[in-house]
C-alpha positions as CSV (number, residue, x, y, z in Angstrom):
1,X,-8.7,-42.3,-29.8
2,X,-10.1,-45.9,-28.7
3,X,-13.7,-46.6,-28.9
4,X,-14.9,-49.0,-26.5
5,X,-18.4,-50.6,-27.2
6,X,-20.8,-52.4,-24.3
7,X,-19.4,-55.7,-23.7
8,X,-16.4,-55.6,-25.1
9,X,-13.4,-56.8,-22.9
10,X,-10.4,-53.8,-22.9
11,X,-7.7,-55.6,-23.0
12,X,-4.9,-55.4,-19.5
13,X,-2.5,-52.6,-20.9
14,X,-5.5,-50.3,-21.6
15,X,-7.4,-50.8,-18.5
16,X,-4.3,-49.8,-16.7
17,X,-3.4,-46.7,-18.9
18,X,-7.0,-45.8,-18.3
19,X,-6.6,-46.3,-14.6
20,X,-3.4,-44.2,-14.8
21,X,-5.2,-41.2,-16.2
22,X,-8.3,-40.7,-13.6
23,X,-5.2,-40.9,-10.9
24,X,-3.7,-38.4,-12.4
25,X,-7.5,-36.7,-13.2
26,X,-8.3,-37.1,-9.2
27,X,-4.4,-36.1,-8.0
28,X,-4.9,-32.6,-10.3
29,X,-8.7,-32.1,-9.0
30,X,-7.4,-32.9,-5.2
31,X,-4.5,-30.2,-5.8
32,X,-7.4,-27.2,-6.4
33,X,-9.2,-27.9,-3.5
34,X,-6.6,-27.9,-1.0
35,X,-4.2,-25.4,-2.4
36,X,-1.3,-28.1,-2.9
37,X,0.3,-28.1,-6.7
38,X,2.0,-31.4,-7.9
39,X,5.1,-30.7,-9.8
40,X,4.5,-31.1,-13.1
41,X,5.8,-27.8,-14.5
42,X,4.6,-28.5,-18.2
43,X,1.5,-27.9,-17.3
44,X,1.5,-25.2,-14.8
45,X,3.3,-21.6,-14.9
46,X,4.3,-19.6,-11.8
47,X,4.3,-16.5,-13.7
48,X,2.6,-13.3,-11.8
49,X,-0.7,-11.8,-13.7
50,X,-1.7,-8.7,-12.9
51,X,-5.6,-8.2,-11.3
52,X,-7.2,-5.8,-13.7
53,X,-9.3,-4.6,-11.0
54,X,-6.5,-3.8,-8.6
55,X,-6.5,0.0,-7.5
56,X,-2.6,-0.2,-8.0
57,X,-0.7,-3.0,-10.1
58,X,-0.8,-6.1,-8.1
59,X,-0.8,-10.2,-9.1
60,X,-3.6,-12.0,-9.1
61,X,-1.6,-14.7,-6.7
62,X,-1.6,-13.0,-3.9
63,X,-1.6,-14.1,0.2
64,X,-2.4,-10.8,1.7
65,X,-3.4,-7.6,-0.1
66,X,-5.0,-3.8,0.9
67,X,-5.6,-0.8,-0.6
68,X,-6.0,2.6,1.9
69,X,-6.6,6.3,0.4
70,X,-6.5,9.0,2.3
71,X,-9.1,11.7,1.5
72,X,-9.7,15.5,2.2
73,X,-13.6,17.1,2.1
74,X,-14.5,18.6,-0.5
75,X,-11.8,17.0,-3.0
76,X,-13.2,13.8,-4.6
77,X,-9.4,12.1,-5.9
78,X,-7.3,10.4,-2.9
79,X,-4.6,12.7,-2.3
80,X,-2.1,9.3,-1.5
81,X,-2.7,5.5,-2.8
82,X,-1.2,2.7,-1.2
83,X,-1.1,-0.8,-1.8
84,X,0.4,-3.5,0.6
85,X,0.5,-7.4,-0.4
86,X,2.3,-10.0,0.2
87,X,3.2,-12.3,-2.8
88,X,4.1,-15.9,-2.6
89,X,6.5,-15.5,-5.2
90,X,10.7,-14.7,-5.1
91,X,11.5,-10.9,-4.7
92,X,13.3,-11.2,-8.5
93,X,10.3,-12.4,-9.9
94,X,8.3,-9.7,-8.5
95,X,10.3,-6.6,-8.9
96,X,10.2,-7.9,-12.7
97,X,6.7,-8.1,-12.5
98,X,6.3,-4.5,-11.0
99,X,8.9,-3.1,-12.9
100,X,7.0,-4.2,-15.9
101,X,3.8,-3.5,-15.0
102,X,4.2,0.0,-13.6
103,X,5.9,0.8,-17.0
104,X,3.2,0.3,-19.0
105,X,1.4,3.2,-16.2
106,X,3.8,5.7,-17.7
107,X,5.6,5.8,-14.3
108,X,9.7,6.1,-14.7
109,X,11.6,4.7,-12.6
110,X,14.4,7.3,-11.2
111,X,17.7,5.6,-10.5
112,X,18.9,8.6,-7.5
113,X,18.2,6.6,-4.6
114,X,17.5,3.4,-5.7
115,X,18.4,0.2,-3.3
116,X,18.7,-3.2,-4.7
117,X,19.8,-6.2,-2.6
118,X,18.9,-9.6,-2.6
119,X,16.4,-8.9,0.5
120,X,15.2,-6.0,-0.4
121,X,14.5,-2.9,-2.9
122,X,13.8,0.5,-2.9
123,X,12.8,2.2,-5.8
124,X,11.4,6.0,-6.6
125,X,9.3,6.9,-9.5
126,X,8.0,10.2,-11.2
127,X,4.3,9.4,-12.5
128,X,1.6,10.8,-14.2
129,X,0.0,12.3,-10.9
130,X,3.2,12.7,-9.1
131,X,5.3,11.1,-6.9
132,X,5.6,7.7,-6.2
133,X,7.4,4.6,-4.6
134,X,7.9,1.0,-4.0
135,X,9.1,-1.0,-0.9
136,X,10.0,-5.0,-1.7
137,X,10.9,-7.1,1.4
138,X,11.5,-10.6,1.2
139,X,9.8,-12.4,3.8
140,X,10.7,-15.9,3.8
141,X,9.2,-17.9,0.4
142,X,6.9,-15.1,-0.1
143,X,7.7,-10.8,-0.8
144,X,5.6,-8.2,0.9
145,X,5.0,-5.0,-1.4
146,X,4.5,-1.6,0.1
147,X,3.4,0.8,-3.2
148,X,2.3,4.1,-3.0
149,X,1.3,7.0,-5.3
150,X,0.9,10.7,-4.4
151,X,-1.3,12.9,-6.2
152,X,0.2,16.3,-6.4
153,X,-3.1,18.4,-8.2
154,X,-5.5,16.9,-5.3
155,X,-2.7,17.9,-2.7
156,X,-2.8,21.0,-3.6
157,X,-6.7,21.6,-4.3
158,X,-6.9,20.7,-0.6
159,X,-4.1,23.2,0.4
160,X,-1.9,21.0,2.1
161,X,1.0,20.9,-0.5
162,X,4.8,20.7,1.0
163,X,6.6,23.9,-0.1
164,X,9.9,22.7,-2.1
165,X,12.4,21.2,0.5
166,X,9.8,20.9,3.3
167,X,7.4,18.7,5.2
168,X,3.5,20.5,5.9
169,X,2.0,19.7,9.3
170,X,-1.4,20.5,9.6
171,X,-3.5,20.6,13.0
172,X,-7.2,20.0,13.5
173,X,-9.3,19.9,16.3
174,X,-12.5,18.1,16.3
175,X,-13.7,18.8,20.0
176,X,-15.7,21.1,21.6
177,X,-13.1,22.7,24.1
178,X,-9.5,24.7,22.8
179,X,-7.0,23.0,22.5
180,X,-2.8,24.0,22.4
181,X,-0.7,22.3,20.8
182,X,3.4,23.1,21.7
183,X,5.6,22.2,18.5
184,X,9.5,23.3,18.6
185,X,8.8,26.0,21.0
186,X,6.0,27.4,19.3
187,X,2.0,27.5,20.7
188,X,-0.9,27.1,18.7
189,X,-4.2,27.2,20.1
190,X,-6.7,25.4,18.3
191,X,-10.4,27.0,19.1
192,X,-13.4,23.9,18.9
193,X,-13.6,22.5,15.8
194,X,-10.7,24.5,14.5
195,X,-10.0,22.4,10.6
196,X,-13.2,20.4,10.4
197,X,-13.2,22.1,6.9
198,X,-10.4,22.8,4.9
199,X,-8.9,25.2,4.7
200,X,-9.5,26.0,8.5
201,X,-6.6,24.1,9.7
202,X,-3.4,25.7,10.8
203,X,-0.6,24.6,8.2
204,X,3.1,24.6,8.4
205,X,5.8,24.1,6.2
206,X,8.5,22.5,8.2
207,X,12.2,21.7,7.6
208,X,12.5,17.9,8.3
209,X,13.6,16.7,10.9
210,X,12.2,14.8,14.2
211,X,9.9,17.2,16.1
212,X,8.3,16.8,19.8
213,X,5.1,18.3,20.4
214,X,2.8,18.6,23.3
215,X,-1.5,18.7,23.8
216,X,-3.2,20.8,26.4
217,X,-6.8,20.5,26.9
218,X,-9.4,21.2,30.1
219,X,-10.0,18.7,32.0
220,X,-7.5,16.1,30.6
221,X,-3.8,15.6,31.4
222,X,-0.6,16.7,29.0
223,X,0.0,14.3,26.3
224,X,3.8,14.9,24.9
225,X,4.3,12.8,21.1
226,X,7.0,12.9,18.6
227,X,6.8,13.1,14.9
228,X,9.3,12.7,12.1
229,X,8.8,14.6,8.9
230,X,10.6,13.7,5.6
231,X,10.7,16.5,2.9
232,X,7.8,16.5,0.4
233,X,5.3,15.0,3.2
234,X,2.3,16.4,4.9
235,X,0.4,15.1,7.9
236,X,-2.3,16.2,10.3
237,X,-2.5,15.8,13.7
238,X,-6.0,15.7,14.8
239,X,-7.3,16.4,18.6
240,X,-10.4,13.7,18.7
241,X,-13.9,14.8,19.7
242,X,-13.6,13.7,23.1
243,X,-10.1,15.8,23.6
244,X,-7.8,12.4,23.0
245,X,-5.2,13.1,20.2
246,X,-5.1,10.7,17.7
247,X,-1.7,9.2,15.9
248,X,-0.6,11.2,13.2
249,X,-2.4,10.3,9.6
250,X,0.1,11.2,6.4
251,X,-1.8,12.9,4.3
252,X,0.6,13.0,1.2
């Protein structure tokens, strides 16, 4: 290093290297603020680090990123995790970094099933709590991340566990008038109230399939919706306090 005392004269090739440097000082400092990254891949690594306080694996580096649980009363463990980001990053680069990272979780990856293309992947996993998956979509220079982990003990606690091969539908009512609900020619009527606590609610274990399904209730006019249930699923359809039925919430 150069030592340069009061009053001494630096000579012309020094005073230019030194103007070179808080350039490059200012250039590097302007690039933080603004979010802009000069190419100088020496320095700078666009590897993917994981957030240790992320609910479910996710980068640090990331443009969009949310974590919903669903819940039951009564049962303090989410029966179903799910994580949605989008990732400024190439999908490559982030299926390595989830691949990676979800290994260390203990999940295995199952190959049945499995979709790999260049603009997208689909990949099931068996983990420590149960089930599991992982959407990637590439979405222009960036990858959006649907992840989502099912916990089988807390399904099943809270009675709403899929028999083997079949989709559970459970109905609630939170109003104060009956309510009948019409699914695949079958009625149910739902008294007030009817699955504010567990376990309450009618359940049923459903082959899957698309189903249509219809809401009566005083004083308000027939509302007619269609859900599709996938095997090893369960969801509630809820009749709202005020009589309006709500969209279906997926419970596992």
């Amino acid at each position: 290093m150069m030592t340069v005392r009061p009053g001494t004269r630096v000579p012309a090739r020094w005073r230019l290297f030194a103007c070179g440097l808080a350039l490059l000082a200012s250039g590097i400092a302007a690039a933080g603020a603004t979010g802009w990254m000069p190419h100088l891949p020496p320095l700078f690594s666009s590897a993917l680090t994981p957030d240790p306080d992320a609910a479910l694996p996710a980068p640090t580096r990331t443009s969009y990123r949310e974590i919903g649980t669903t819940k039951m009363l009564g049962i303090e463990a989410p029966l179903r995790t799910r994580l949605s980001a989008r990732i400024p990053a190439k999908l490559g680069d982030v299926l390595a970094f989830y691949r990676a990272e979800l290994g260390k979780l203990g999940w295995q990856e199952q190959p049945d099933g499995a979709d790999i293309a260049s603009d997208h992947v689909r990949l099931a996993y068996v983990t420590p709590l149960g089930p599991a998956a992982l959407e990637l979509d590439r979405k222009g220079s960036s990858t959006s991340v649907d992840l989502v982990q099912r916990n089988k003990e807390a399904a099943t606690m809270a009675h709403v566990m899929p028999k083997p091969g079949r989709a559970a539908l459970m109905f609630t009512n939170l109003g104060d008038k009956e309510a009948v609900l019409t699914l695949d020619n079958h009625t149910v009527t739902l008294p007030p109230r009817a699955g504010k606590e567990r376990p309450e609610a009618p359940l049923f274990n459903m082959p899957p399939g698309k189903y249509s399904y219809a809401l009566k209730v005083d004083g308000r006019s027939d509302r007619d919706m269609t859900i599709e249930l996938v095997a090893g699923d369960a969801w509630d359809v809820t009749v709202g306090p005020e009589g309006d039925l709500w969209s279906p919430l997926q419970l596992y």
